[in-house]
Residue frames as a rotation matrix with the C-alpha (Angstrom) as fourth column:
UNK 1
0.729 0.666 0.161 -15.19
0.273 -0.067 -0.960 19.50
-0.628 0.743 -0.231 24.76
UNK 2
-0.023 -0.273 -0.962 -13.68
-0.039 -0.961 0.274 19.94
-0.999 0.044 0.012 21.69
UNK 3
-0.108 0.331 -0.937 -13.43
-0.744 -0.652 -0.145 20.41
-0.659 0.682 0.317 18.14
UNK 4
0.282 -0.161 0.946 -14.12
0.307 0.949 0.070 17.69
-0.909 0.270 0.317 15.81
UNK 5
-0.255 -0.936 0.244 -11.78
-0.148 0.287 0.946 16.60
-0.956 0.205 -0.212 13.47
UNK 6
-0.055 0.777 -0.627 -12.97
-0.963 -0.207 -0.172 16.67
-0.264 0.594 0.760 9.55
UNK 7
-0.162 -0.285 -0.945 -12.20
-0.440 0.878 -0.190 12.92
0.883 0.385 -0.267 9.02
UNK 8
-0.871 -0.439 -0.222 -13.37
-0.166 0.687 -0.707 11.95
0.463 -0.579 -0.671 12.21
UNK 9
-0.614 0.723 -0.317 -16.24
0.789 0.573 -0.220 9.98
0.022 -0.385 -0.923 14.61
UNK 10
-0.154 0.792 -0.591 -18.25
0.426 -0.487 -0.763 13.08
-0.892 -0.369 -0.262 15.86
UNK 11
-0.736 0.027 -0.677 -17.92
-0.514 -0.672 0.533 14.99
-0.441 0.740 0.508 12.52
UNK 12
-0.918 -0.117 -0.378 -19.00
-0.314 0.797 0.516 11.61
0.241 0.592 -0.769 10.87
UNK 13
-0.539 0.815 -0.213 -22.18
0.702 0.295 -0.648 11.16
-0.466 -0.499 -0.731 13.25
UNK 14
-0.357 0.505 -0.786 -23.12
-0.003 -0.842 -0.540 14.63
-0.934 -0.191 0.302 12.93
UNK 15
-0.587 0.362 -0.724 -23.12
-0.796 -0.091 0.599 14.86
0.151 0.928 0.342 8.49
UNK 16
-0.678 0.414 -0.608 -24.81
-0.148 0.733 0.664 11.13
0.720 0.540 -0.435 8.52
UNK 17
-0.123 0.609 0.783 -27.07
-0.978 -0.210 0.010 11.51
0.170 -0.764 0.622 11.31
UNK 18
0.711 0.184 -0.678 -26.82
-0.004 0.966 0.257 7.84
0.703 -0.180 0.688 12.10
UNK 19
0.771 -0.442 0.460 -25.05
-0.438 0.157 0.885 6.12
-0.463 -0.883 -0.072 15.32
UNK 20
0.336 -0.737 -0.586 -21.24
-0.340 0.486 -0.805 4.64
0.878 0.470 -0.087 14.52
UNK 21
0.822 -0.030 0.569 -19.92
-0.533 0.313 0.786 2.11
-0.202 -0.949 0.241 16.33
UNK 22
0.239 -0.892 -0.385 -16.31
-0.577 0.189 -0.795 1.64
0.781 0.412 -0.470 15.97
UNK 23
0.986 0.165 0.026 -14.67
-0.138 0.716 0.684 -1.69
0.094 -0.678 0.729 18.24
UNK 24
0.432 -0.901 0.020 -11.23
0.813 0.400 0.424 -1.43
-0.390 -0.167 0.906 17.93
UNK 25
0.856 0.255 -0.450 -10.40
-0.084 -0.789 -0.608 2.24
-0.510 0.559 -0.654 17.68
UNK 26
-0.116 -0.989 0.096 -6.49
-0.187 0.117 0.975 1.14
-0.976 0.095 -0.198 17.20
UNK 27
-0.535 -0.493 0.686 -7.97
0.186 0.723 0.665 -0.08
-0.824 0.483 -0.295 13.64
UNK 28
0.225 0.947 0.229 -10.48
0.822 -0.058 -0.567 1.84
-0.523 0.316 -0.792 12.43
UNK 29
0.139 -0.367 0.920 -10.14
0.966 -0.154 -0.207 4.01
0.218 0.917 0.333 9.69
UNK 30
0.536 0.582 0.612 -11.73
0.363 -0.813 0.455 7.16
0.762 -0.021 -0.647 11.35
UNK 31
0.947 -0.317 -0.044 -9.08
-0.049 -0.279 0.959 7.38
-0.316 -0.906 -0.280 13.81
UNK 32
0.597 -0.782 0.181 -6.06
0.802 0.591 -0.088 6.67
-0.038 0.198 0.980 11.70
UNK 33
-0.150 -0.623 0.768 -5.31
0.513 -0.713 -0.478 10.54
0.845 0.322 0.427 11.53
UNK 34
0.773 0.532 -0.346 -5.96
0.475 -0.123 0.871 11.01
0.421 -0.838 -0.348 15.34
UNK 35
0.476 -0.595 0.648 -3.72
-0.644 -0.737 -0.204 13.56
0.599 -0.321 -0.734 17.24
UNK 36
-0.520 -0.745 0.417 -2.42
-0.848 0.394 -0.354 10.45
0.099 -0.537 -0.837 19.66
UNK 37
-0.787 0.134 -0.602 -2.80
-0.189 0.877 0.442 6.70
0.587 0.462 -0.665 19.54
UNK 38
-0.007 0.765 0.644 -6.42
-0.998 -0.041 0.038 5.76
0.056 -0.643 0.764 20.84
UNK 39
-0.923 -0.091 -0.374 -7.14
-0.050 0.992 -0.118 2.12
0.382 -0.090 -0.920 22.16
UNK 40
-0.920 0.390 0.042 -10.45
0.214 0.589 -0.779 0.40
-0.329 -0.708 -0.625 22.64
UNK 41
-0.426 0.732 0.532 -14.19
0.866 0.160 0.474 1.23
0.262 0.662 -0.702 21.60
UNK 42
-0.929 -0.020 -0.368 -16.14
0.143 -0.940 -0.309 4.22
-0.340 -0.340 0.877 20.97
UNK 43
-0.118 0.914 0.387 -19.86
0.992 0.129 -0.001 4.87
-0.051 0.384 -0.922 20.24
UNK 44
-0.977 -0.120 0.174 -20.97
0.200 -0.792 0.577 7.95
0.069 0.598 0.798 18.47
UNK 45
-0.185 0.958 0.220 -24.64
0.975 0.207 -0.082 9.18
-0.124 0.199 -0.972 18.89
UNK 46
-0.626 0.287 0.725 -26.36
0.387 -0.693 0.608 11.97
0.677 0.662 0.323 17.01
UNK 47
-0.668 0.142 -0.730 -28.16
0.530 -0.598 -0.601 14.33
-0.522 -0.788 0.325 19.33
UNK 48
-0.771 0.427 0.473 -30.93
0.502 -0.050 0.863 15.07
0.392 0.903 -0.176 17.29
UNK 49
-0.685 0.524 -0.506 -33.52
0.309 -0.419 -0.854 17.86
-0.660 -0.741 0.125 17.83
UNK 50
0.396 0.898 -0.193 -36.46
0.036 -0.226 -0.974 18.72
-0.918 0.378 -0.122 15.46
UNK 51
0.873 -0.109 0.475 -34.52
0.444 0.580 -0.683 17.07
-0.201 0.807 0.555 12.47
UNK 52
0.695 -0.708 0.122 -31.37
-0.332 -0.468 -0.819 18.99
0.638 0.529 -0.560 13.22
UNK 53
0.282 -0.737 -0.614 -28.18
0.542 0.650 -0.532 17.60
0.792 -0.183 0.583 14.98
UNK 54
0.873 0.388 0.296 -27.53
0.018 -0.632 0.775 19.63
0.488 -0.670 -0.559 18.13
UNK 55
0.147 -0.853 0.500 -24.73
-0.986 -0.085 0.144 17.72
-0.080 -0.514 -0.854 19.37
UNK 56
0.547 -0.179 -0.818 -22.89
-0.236 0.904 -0.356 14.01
0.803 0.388 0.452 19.49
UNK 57
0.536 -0.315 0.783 -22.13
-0.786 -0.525 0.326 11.87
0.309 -0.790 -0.529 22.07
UNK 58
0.103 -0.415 -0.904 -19.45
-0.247 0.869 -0.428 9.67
0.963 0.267 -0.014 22.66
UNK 59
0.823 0.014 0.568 -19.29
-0.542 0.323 0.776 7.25
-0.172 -0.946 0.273 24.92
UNK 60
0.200 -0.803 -0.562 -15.65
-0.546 0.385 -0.744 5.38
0.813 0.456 -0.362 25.26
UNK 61
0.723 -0.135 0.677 -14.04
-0.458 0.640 0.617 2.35
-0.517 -0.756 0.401 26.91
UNK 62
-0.154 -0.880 -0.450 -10.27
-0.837 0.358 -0.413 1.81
0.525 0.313 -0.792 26.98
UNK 63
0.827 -0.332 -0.453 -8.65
0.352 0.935 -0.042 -1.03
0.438 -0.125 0.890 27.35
UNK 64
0.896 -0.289 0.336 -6.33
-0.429 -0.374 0.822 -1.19
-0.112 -0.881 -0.459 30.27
């Protein structure tokens, strides 16, 4: 676990309660200020509990 980034995926889920699906994290904006180069896709989902965010989960898959 840890913190999320203000310019990044989990932050991003959490304010817009909506899923993001990013395919190519090497190119996506939301990752251009990432602490170390990421590669491959990432899905974002809002964890939603009586209309309030709780938590966000990503699911990832590098490329080898």
């Amino acid at each position: 676990m840890s913190l999320p980034r203000p310019d990044g995926l989990t932050k991003t889920v959490a304010s817009q309660k909506q899923m993001v699906i990013v395919e190519d994290m090497e190119k996506h904006p939301l990752f251009k200020n990432a602490p170390r180069p990421r590669s491959g896709s990432i899905i974002g989902i809002p964890l939603i509990m009586n209309g309030l965010v709780v938590g966000v989960m990503n699911l990832v898959r590098t490329h080898v």
